[in-house]
C-alpha positions as CSV (number, residue, x, y, z in Angstrom):
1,X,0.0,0.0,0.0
2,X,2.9,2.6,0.5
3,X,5.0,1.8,-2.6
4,X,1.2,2.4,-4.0
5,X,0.7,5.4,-2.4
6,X,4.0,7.0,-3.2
7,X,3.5,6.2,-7.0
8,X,0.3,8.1,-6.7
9,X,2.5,11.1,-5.2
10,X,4.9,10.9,-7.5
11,X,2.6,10.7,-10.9
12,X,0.2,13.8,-8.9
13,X,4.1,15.8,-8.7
14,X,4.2,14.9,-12.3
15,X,1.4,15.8,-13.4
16,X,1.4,19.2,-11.6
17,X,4.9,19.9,-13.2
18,X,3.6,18.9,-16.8
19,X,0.4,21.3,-16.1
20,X,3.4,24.3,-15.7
21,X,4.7,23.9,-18.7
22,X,1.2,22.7,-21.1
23,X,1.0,26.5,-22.4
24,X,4.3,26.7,-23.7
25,X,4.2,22.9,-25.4
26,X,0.7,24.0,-26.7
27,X,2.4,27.0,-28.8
28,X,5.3,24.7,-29.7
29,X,2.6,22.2,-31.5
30,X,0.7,24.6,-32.8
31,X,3.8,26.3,-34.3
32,X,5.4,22.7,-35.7
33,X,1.6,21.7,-36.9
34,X,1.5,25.1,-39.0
35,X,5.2,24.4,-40.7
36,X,4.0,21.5,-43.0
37,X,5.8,21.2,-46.2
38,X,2.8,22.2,-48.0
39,X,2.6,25.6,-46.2
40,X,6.1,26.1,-46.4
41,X,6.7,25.2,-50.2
42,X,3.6,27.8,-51.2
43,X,4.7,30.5,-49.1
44,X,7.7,29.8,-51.1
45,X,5.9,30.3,-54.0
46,X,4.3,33.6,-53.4
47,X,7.5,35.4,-52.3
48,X,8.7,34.5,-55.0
49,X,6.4,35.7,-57.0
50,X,6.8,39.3,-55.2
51,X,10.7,38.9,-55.9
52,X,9.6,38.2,-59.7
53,X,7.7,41.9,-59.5
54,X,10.7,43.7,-58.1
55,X,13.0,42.1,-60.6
56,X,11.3,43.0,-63.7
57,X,11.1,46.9,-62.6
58,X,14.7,47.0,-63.3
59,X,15.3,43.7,-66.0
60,X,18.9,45.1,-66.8
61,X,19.9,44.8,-63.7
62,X,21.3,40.9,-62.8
63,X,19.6,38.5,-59.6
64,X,21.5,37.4,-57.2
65,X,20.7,35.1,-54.5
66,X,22.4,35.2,-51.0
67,X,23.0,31.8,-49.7
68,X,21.6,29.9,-48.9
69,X,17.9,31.0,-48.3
70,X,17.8,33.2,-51.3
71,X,18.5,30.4,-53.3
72,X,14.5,29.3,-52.9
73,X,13.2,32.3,-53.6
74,X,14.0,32.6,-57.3
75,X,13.9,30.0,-60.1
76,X,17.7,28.8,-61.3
77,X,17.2,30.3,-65.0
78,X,16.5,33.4,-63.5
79,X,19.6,34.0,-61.7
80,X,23.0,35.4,-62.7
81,X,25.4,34.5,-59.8
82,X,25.5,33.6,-55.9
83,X,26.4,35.9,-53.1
84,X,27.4,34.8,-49.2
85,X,27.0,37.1,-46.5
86,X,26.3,35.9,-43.2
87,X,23.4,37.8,-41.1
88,X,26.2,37.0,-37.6
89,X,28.5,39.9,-39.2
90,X,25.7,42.4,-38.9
91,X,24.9,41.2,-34.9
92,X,24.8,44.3,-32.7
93,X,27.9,44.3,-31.3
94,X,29.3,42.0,-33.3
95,X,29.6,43.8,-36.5
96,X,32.6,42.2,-39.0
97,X,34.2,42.4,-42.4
98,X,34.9,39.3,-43.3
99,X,38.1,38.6,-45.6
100,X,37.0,34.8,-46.1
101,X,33.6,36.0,-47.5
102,X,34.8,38.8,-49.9
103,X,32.2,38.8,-52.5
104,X,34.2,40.8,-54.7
105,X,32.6,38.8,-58.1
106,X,29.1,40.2,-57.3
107,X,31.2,43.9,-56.8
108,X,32.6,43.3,-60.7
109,X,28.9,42.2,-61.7
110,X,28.0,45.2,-60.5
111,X,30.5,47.3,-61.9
112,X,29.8,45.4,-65.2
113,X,25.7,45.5,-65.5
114,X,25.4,49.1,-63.8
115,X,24.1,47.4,-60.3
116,X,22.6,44.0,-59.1
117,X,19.7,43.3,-57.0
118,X,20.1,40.6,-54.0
119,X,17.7,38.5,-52.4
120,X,16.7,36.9,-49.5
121,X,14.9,36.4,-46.6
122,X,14.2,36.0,-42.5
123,X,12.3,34.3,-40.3
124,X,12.8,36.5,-37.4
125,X,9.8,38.6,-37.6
126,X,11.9,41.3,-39.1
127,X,11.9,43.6,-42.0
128,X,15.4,42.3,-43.4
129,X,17.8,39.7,-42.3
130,X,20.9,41.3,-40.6
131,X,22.5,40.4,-43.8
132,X,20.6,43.2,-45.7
133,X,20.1,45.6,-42.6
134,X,24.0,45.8,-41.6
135,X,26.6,43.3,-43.4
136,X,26.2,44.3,-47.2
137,X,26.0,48.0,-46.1
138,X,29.3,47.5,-44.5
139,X,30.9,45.7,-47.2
140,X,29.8,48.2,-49.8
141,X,31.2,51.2,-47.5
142,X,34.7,49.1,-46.7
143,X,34.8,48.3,-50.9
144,X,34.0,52.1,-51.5
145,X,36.4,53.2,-48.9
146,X,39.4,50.9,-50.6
147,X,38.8,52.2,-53.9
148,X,38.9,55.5,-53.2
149,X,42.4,54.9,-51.6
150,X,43.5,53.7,-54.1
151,X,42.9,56.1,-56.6
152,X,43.9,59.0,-54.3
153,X,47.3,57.3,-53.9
154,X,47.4,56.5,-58.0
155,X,46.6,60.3,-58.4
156,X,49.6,61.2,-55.7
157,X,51.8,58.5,-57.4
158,X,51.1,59.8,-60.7
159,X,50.2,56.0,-62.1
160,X,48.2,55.1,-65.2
161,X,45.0,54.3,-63.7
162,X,43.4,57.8,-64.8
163,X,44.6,56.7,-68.6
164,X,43.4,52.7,-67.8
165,X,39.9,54.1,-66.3
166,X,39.9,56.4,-69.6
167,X,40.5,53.3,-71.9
168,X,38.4,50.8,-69.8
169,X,35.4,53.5,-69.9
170,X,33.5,55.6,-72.9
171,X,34.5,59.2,-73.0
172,X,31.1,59.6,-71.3
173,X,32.3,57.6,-68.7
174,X,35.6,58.8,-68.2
175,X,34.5,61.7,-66.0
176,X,32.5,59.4,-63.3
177,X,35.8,57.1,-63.2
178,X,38.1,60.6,-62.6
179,X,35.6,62.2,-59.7
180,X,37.7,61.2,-56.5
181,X,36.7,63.2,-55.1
182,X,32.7,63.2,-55.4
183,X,33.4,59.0,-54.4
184,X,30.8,58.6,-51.6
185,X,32.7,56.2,-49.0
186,X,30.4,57.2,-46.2
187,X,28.4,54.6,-44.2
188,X,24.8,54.1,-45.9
189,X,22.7,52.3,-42.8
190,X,18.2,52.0,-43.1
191,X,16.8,54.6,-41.3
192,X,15.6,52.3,-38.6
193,X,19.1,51.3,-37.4
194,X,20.2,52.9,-34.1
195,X,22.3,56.0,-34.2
196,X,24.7,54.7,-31.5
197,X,24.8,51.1,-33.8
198,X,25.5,53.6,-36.6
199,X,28.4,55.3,-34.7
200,X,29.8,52.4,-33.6
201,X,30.0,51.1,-37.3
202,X,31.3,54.0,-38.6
203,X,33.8,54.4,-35.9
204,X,35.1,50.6,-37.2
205,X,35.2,51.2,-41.1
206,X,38.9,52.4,-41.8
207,X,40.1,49.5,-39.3
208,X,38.2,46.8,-41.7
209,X,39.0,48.9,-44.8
210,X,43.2,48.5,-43.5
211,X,42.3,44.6,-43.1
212,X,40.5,44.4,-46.9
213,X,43.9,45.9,-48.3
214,X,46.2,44.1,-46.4
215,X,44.9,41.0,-47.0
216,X,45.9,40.9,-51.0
217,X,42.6,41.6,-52.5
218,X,42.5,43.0,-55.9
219,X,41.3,46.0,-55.6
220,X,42.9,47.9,-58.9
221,X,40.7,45.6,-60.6
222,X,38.1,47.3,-58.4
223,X,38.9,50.5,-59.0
224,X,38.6,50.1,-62.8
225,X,35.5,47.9,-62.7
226,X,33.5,50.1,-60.6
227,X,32.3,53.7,-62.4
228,X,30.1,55.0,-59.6
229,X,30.3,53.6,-55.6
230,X,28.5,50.8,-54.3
231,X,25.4,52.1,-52.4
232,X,22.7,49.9,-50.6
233,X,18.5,50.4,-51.2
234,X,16.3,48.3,-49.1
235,X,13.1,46.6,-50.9
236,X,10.3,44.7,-48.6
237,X,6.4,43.6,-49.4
238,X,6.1,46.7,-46.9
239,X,7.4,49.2,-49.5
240,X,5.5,51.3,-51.7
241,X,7.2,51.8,-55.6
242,X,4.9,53.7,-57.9
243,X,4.9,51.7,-61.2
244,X,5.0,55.1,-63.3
245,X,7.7,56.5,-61.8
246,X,10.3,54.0,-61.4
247,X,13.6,55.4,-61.2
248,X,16.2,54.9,-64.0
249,X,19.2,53.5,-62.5
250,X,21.2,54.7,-64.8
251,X,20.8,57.9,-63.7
252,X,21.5,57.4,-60.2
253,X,24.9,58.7,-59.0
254,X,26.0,55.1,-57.5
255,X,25.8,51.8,-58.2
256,X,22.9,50.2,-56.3
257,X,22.6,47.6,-54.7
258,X,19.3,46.6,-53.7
259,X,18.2,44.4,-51.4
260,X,14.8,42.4,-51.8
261,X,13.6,40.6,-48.5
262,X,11.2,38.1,-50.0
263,X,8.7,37.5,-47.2
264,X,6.6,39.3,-44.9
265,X,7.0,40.9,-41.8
266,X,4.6,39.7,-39.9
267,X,5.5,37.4,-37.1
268,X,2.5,35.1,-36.8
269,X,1.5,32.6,-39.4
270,X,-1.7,34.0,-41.4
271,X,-4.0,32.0,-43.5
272,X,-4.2,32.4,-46.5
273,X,-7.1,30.7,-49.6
274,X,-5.8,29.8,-52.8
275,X,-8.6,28.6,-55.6
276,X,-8.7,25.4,-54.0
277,X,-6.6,24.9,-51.2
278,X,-6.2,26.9,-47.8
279,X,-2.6,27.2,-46.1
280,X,-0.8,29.0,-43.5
281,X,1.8,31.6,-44.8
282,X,5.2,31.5,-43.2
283,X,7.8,34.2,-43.3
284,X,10.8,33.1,-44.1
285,X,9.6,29.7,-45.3
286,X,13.5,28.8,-47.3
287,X,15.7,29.1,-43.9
288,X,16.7,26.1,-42.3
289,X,15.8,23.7,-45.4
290,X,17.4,20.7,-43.4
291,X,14.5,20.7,-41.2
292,X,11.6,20.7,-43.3
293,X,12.1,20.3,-46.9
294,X,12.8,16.1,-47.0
295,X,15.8,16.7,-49.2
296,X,14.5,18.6,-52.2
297,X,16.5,21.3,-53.1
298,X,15.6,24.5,-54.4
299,X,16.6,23.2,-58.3
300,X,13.9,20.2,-57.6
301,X,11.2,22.6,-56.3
302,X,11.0,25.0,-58.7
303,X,11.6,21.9,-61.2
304,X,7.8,20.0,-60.2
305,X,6.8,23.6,-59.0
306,X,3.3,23.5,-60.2
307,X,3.0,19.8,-59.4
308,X,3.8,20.4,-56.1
309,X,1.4,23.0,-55.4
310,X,-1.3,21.6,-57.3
311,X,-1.3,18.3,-55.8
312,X,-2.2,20.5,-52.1
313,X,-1.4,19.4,-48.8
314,X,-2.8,15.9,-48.7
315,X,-0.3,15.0,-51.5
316,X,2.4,16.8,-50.8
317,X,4.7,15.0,-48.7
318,X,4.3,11.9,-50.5
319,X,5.0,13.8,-54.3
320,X,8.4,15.3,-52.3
321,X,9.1,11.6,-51.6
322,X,9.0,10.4,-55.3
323,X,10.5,13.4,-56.4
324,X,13.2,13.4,-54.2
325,X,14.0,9.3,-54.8
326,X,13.6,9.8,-58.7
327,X,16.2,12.5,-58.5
328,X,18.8,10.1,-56.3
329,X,18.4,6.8,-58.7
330,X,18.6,9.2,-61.7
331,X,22.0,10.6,-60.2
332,X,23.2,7.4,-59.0
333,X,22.8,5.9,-62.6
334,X,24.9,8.7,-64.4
335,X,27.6,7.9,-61.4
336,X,27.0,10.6,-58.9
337,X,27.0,10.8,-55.4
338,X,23.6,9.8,-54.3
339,X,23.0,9.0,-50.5
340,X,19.8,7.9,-50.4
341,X,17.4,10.6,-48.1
342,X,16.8,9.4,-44.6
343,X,13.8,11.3,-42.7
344,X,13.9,11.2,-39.1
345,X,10.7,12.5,-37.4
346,X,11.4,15.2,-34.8
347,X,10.6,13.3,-31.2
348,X,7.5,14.9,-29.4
349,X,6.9,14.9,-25.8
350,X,3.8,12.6,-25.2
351,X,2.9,14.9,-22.2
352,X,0.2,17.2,-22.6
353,X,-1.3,17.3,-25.8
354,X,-2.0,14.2,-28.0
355,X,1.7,12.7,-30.0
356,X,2.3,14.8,-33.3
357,X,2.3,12.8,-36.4
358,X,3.2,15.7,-38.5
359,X,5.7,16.3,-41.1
360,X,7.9,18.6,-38.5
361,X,11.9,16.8,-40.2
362,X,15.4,16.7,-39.9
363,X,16.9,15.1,-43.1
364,X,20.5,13.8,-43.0
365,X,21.1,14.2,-46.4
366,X,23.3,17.1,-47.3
367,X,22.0,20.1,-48.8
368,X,23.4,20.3,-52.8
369,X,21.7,23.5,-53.9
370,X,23.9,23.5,-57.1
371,X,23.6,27.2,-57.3
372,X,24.3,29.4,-60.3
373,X,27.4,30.9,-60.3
374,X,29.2,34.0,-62.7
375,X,31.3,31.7,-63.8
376,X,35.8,33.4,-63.9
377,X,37.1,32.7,-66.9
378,X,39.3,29.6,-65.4
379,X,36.0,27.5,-65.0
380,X,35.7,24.4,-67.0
381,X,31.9,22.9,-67.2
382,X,31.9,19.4,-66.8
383,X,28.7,17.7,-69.4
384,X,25.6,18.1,-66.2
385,X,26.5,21.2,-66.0
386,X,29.1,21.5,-62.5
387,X,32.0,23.3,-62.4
388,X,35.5,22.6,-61.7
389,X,37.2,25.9,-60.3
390,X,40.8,26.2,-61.8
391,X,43.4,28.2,-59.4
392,X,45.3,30.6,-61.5
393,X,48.2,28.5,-63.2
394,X,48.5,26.7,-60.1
395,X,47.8,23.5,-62.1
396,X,45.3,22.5,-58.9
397,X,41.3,22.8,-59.3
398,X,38.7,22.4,-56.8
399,X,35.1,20.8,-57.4
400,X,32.5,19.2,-55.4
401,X,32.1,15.1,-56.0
402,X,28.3,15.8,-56.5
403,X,28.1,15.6,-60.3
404,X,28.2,13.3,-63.6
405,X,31.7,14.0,-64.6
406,X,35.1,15.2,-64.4
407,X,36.8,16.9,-66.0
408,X,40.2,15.5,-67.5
409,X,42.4,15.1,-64.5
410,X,45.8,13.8,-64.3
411,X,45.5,13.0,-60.5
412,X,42.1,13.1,-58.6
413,X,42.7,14.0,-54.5
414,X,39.0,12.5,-53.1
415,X,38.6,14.4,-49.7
416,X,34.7,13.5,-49.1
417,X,33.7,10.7,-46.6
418,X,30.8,10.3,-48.3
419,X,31.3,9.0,-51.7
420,X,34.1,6.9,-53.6
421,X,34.7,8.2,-57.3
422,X,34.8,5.6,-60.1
423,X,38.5,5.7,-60.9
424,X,40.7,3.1,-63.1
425,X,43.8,5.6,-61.9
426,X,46.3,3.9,-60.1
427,X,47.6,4.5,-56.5
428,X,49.5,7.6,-57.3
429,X,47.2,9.5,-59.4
430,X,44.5,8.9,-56.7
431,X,44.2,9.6,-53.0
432,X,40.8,9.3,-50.8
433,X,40.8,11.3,-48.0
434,X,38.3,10.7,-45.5
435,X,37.7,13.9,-44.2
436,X,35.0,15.3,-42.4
437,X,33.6,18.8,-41.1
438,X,34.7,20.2,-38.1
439,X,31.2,19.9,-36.1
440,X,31.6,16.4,-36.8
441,X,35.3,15.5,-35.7
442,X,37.0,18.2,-34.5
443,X,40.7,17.5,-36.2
444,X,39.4,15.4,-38.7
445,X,41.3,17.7,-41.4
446,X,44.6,17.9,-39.3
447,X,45.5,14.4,-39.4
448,X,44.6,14.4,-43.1
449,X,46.4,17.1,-44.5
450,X,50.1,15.7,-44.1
451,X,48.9,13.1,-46.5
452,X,47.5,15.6,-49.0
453,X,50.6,17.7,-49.4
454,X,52.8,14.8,-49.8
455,X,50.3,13.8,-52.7
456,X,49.9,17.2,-54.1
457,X,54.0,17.5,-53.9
458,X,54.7,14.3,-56.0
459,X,52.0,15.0,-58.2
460,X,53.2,18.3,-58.9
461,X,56.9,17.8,-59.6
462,X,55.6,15.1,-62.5
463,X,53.9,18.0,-63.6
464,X,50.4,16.8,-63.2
465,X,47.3,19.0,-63.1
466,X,45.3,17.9,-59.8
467,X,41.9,17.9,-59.2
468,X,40.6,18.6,-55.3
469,X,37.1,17.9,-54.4
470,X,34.7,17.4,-51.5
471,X,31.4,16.8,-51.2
472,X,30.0,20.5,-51.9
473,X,33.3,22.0,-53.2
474,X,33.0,24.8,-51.0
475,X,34.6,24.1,-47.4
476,X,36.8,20.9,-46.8
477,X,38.7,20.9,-50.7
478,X,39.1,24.9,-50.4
479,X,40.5,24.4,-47.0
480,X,43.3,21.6,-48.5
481,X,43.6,24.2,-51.5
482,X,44.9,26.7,-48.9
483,X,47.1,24.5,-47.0
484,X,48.8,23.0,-50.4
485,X,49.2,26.5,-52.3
486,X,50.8,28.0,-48.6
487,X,53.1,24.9,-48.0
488,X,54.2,24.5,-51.6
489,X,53.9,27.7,-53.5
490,X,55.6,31.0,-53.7
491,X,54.5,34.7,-52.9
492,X,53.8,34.8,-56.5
493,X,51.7,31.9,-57.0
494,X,54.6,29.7,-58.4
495,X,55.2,25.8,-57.4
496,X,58.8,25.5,-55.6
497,X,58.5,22.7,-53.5
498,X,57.8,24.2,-50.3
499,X,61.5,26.8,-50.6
500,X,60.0,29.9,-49.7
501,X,57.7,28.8,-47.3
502,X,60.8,27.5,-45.2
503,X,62.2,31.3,-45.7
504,X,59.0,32.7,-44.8
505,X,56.9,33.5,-41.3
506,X,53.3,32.2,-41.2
507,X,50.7,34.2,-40.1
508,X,47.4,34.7,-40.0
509,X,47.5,37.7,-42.5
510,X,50.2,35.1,-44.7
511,X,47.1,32.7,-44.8
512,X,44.1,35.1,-45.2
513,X,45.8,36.4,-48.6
514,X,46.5,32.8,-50.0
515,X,42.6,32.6,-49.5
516,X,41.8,35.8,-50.9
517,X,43.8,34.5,-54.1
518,X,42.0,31.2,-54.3
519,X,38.5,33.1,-53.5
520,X,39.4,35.3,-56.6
521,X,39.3,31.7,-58.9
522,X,36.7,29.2,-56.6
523,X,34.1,32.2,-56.2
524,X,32.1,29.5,-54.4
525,X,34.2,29.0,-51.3
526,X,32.9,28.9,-48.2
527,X,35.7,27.6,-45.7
528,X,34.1,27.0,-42.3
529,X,36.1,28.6,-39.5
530,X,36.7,25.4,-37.7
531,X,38.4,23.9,-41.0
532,X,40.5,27.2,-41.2
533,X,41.9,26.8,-37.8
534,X,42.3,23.2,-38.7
535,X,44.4,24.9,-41.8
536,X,46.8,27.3,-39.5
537,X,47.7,24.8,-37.0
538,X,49.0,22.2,-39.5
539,X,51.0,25.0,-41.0
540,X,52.4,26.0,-38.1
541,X,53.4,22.2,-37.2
542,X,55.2,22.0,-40.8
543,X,57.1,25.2,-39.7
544,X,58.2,23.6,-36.6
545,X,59.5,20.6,-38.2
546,X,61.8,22.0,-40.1
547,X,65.4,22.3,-39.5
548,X,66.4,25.7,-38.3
């Protein structure tokens, strides 16, 4: 009867603790029964639909999607290149440039096509992701700041780069490029921003405009490639544009750049009636794909777009499914990496209200958005359309394993975990490298990259061209790019067998420029700051190692 009585006790103590906590469970279901795919895929739709407005007020002007959110609001045709700025350098109080996420192709679209026009979106409740708000402003006043440097010290010098501006430019032209001194470099923040978060900016822009020219960039080709400065103009569903009287940008006195947030502001799901179906809306619906979109990708969406949306919610999951499968056998019958999609449902508390059987995921698959990229001039398209990045003469190229092809490599260095290429090469024109990223094993790319300079050495002194790849092609392969081009290469990008670098000090500045200069080539990099550390402490080892 006690041990009875005390189970009693202990179930009523339950019980009350469960009651304390009901309300905020009840929100949490009620928010993870409103995120179906269905809702999430159509709200999808109609921002894009609102970014499709906004982009044909100005058609000259080239889309760019900001990854990788943007990515889903735009269909792949329509898009010229891929941006990456990251919402955590605009943070208040934790404002940054960052030198490993220089954008500086979208600065030379810009320059080329009179402006661009970036989206993307948030989830937040906000008008703009941080992204929009804070980090592009700051890039295009630390870009702006840098070129107009330069020219004043070309002017002081006495250089060519009035007579190169003349040449590059019209004779119509040629005046904007000489105005030095009409260059706007000044800090261009939304009106709702803070003035004390707009002092503290400003008070930080000629340290980060010292670290964007010491850290190699290229900015004479700035200077020539960019007529008027960069400015910043903010675009929401909240803003009013009178059809009549849209502005020519041509006439504007700067290069815009302007910044479409794709959903709404409002921070409570609405619903919302379509001919036949009823759904919630939810801002921000592309963020955070891994957790609700069961591995389809913003190619496959926009792809079976109308079937999709057609089939409504009943259908919906079940259409993603098929979709997604088709997609993985198709790939994994031309030879590509194809893990097949496992979904894991989300574990519910059973207290309170009844199980949740929705379609709240998380998807192990890895995201391959396969984004459109402005393509440098060293890129080689392999037949489905990938690309394999080629690093100046350097005779090494980066490219992700996910596609049907390679292009023709002398020696193939395999860093993904993931997925073993077909190769009839033999042992010394192939390496496999299971590497991993730095969330999953912390020195995973340490203890790998003694063995990948070896191999990049011997492969090099034959004289073989060398093909580095990882899963996405943007983190792990950049990250053994860096640490082959800083152990074995020269100041001036030339292959010596590691001479200067025993001559040489290495430094954090020494390795941010040798990123800089593969950035200018693999304008998809995306080195994760784990791998990067991963990068400077195997340098610093090698250094040791060597005699004095």
């Amino acid at each position: 009867m006690a041990a009875a009585a005390a189970a009693a006790a202990a179930a009523a103590e339950h019980a009350a603790e469960e009651g304390t906590l009901s309300i905020y469970k009840a929100a949490r279901r009620i928010k993870r029964r409103e995120s179906t795919l269905y809702n999430a895929l159509r709200s999808v739709a109609d921002d894009a639909a609102f970014v499709a407005e906004i982009a044909a007020l100005w058609p000259a002007l080239p889309l760019v999607a900001n990854l990788r959110c943007g990515l889903w609001y735009a269909q792949p045709r329509s898009l010229a290149a891929t941006c990456y700025f990251k919402s955590t350098d605009g943070h208040a109080g934790n404002w940054g440039f960052s030198t490993a996420r220089l954008n500086l192709h979208l600065a030379l679209l810009a320059g080329e096509r009179g402006g661009c026009i970036i989206v993307d979106s948030t989830r937040k409740g906000k008008r703009f992701p941080d992204s929009m708000a804070k980090t592009i402003p700051i890039w295009c006043c630390v870009l702006n700041r840098a070129i107009q440097r330069h020219r004043l010290q070309a002017i002081n010098q006495g250089s060519g780069l009035k007579s190169e501006m003349s040449a590059v430019a019209s004779n119509g032209d040629a005046e904007e490029y000489s105005g030095s001194s009409n260059w706007d470099s000044s800090v261009h923040l939304p009106v709702w921003v803070l003035e004390t978060e707009k002092n503290a900016i400003e008070g930080r822009i000629e340290e980060w405009t010292d670290l964007f020219e010491s850290c190699g960039a290229d900015i004479h080709s700035l200077a020539l490639g960019l007529r008027k400065p960069l400015r910043p103009l903010w675009i929401s569903q909240n803003t009013r544009i009178w059809l009549n009287e849209v502005p020519d940008h041509q006439l504007w006195d700067f290069t815009p750049i302007i910044l479409i947030s794709a959903s709404a502001s409002g921070t409570v799901a609405t619903q919302r009636t379509s001919s036949e179906f009823s759904w919630r809306y939810i801002p921000g619906a592309g963020d955070d794909e891994e957790s609700w979109a069961r591995g389809l990708t913003p190619t496959l969406f926009w792809k079976h777009s109308y079937d999709l949306l057609d089939g409504g919610p009943d259908l919906c999951n079940q259409l993603v499914a098929d979709i997604v499968e088709k997609d993985r056998v198709y790939r994994a019958q031309r030879g590509e990496h194809s893990p097949q999609v496992i979904v894991k449902h989300a574990k519910c508390s059973s207290h309170g209200l009844e199980p949740y059987t929705g379609d709240h995921t998380i998807i192990t698959q890895p995201m391959n958005s396969n984004p459109s990229t402005i393509a440098p001039a060293n890129t080689q398209y392999s037949n489905g359309g990938h690309v394999v990045f080629w690093i100046g003469t350097s005779n090494l190229a980066v490219a992700s394993t996910m596609q049907d092809g390679l292009a023709d490599m002398d020696c193939i260095l395999n860093c993904d975990s993931t997925s073993r290429l077909p190769s009839s090469s033999s042992e010394d024109s192939y390496l496999e490298l299971p590497i991993v990223g730095s969330k999953d094993e912390r020195f995973s790319l340490l203890k790998n990259l003694p063995k990948a300079v070896s191999f990049a050495k011997k492969n090099l002194i034959a004289g073989r061209k060398m093909l580095l790849c990882c899963q996405n092609g943007e983190d792990i392969s950049i990250c053994v790019a860096l640490a082959i081009i800083t152990r074995l290469f020269s100041d001036t990008g030339c292959f010596d067998c590691g001479e200067s670098f025993m001559r040489r000090d290495i430094t954090k500045l020494e390795m941010r420029k040798r990123l800089v200069f593969i950035c200018k080539y693999a304008i998809n990099a995306r080195p994760s700051r784990g791998n990067l550390r991963q990068v400077y402490g195997f340098l610093c080892n090698e250094k040791e190692q060597l005699p004095c």
